[in-house]
C-alpha positions, -999 to +999 in steps of 0.1 A: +216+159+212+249+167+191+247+126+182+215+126+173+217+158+155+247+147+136+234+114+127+205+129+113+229+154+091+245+126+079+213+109+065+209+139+048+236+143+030+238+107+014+200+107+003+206+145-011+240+129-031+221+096-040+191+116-052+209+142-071+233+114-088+209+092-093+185+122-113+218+132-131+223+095-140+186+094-156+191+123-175+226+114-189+210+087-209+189+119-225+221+135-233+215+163-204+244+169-183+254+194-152+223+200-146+228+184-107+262+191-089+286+165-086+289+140-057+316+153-039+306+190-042+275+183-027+293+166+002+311+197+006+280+217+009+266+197+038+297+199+055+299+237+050+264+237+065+267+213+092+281+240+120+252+262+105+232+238+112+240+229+144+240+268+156+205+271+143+193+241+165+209+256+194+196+291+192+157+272+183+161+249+214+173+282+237+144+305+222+117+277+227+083+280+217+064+305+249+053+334+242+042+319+209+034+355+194+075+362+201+087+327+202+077+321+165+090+350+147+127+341+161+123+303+151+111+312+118+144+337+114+167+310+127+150+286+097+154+308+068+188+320+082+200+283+078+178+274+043+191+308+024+229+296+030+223+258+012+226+277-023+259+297-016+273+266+003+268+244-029+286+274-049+312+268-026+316+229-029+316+234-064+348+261-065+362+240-038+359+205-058+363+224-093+400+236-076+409+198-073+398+187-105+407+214-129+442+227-117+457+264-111+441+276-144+402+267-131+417+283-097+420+317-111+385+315-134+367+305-100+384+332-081+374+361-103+339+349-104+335+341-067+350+370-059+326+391-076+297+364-065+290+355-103+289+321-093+260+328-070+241+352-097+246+325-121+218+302-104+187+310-113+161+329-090+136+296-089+165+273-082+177+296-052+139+297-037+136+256-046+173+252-027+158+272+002+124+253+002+136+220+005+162+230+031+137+246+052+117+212+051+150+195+058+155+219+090+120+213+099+124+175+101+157+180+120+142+207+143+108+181+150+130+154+155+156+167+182+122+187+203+107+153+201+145+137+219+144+169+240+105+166+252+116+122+258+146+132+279+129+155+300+101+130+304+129+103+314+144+124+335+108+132+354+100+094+357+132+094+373+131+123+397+094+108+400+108+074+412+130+090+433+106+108+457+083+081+455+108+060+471+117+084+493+083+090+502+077+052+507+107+050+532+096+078+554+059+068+555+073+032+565+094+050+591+066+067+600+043+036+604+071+017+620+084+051+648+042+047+651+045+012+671+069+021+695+045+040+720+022+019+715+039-010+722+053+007+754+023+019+768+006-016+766+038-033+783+039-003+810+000-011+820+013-043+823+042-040+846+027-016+870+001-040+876+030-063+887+045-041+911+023-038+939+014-075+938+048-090+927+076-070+933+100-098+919+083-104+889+079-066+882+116-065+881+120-093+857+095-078+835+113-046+834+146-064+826+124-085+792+107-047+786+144-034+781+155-065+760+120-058+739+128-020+734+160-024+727+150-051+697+119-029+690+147+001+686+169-025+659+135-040+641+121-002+634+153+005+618+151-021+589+123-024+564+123-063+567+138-088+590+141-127+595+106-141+602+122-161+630+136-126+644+099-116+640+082-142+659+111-145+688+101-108+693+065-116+691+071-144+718+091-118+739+057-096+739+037-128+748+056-139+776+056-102+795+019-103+788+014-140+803+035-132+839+006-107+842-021-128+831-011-164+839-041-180+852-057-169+823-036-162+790-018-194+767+001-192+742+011-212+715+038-201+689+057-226+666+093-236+671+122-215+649+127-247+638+096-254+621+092-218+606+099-214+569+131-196+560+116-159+547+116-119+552+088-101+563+083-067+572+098-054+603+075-056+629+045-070+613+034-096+636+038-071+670+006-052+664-013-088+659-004-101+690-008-070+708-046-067+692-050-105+701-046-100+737-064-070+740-095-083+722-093-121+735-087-104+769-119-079+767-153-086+782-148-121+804-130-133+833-120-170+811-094-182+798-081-168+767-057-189+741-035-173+713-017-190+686+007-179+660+006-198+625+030-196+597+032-216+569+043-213+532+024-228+501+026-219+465+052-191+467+033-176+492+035-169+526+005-173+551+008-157+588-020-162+606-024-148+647-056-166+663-071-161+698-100-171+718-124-143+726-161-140+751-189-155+738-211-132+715-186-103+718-193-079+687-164-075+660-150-036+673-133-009+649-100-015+636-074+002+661-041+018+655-022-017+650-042-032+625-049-004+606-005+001+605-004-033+591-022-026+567-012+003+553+025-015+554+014-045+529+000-015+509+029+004+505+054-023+504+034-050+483+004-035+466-021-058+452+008-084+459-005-094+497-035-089+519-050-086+554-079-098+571-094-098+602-123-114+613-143-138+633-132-174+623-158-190+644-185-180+674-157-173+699-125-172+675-111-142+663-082-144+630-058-119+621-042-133+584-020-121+561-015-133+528+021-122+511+047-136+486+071-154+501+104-134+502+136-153+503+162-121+500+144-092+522+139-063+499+145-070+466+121-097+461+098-074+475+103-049+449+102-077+422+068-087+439+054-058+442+064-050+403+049-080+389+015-074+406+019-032+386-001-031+352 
């Protein structure tokens, strides 16, 4: 504010000495003279005045404008406070500047009359009120311009306390969504296992040995707001195979090799609930066998992940369960307009789980750019 405040000063001072030497100059070719101070007295008005100036600014800003009814009376003090002292400052440039020029004998004229302000009563009442006048406009500029700077900074410094929690807010509803699929994802595998142990005591314990291996990644993945989509799909095939031990006359699977997959980020844990939703709904309401297959393929910049599974014949689209509706919420807060989710009946007995999302090559900050471009 002091910058902007003394920049502003500055301008004013070299229009008021190029206005008043540029009047002088017009009227010196009438034969009128001294009727506008010179140059450098002028200058030593506005310096005289600046720390005025500045004080004046400072007690306005700290008085501010509420309650109006008391606010106003104060600014309007602090204005003609400033204004009335133009007049005796240009006295003072004057004596000052006179000093230099004149010698020791001018020094002891201009101390007897500034001593006894003759100097001051010498001006004319209607050039004192048109001195304070225009310096009261000049304050009133300065005063508009450095609210305007105050009301930007604060404004700045909202956005940016504004994008702060908004961030933060984002990262804790993500945690939130994320800390979401861990029981869920535990209590599926659980049903799963238990069913193992009476049966197939052997395979029960392998399953509880992949369970810990697929906690202990789902622990790592929930930490991270994106991972490797090859991470993503081994942990997705982790899930499948548990699920197939229990259901192996009945449940394929068909996931493409890391190999094959296209080098991107994704969100962590994006493909779980999709698998999970594919077994449960390809499993419900038959005895047959069920087939799911995970797709992912890149084109145009974009990244296409699609989870398919076979599903009984005639069996009604359900409501959207606690996994589907996390996903997506997760594009939404993390991409915006940027990606999309569907899921729906491909065909009579195919169900398709898709999502459509730019294709990230750096994790999170070519998500932010993503979702940034996609922000009006």
């Amino acid at each position: 504010m002091l910058g902007v405040l003394t920049a502003f000063w500055v301008y004013v001072a070299l229009s008021n000495v190029m206005y008043a030497e540029n009047m002088q100059a017009s009227l010196s070719v009438q034969n009128i003279e001294h009727v506008f101070a010179a140059w450098d007295a002028r200058i030593v008005q506005h310096l005289v005045l600046y720390p005025f100036f500045i004080l004046a600014m400072h007690a306005s800003l700290s008085t501010g404008w509420q309650p109006l009814r008391r606010a106003l009376p104060l600014q309007l003090l602090c204005a003609l406070a400033f204004a009335v002292l133009a007049s005796p400052a240009l006295v003072l440039g004057e004596y000052l500047t006179g000093l230099g020029h004149a010698g020791h004998g001018m020094h002891d004229e201009w101390a007897s009359e500034w001593g006894s302000w003759q100097a001051f009563s010498n001006h004319e009442v209607p050039i004192w009120i048109a001195s304070i006048t225009s310096f009261l406009l000049t304050y009133g500029f300065g005063l508009a311009l450095i609210m305007g700077f105050n009301f930007y900074r604060r404004l700045r410094d909202s956005q940016l306390r504004s994008a702060a929690l908004e961030r933060a807010l984002t990262q804790a509803h993500l945690a939130a969504l994320r800390m979401q699929l861990s029981p869920h994802t535990l209590f599926n595998l659980l049903h799963t296992i238990r069913g193992q142990i009476i049966w197939d005591p052997p395979a029960a314990q392998a399953m509880v040995v992949q369970l810990g291996d697929l906690l202990r990644r789902l622990l790592t993945a929930g930490e991270r707001e994106f991972s490797r989509l090859s991470d993503e799909l081994q942990f997705a095939t982790l899930y499948l195979e548990l699920q197939q031990k229990r259901f192996a006359d009945r449940l394929t699977v068909r996931v493409p090799v890391r190999e094959d997959l296209p080098r991107a980020w994704v969100p962590s844990l994006i493909l779980q609930p999709l698998v999970e939703n594919a077994v449960v709904h390809g499993l419900a309401g038959h005895e047959g066998p069920v087939t799911i297959r995970v797709e992912a393929y890149v084109s145009d910049e974009r990244l296409t992940l699609r989870v398919l599974n076979t599903m009984a014949h005639g069996r009604a689209a359900g409501a959207a369960g606690v996994g589907l509706t996390n996903v997506r919420e997760r594009l939404d807060v993390q991409f915006g307009a940027a990606a999309s989710f569907t899921a729906d009946p491909a065909e009579e007995n195919l169900w398709l789980a898709e999502i459509h999302m730019p294709l990230l090559r750096d994790g999170a900050d070519s998500a932010a750019r993503a979702a940034a471009d996609e922000r009006p």
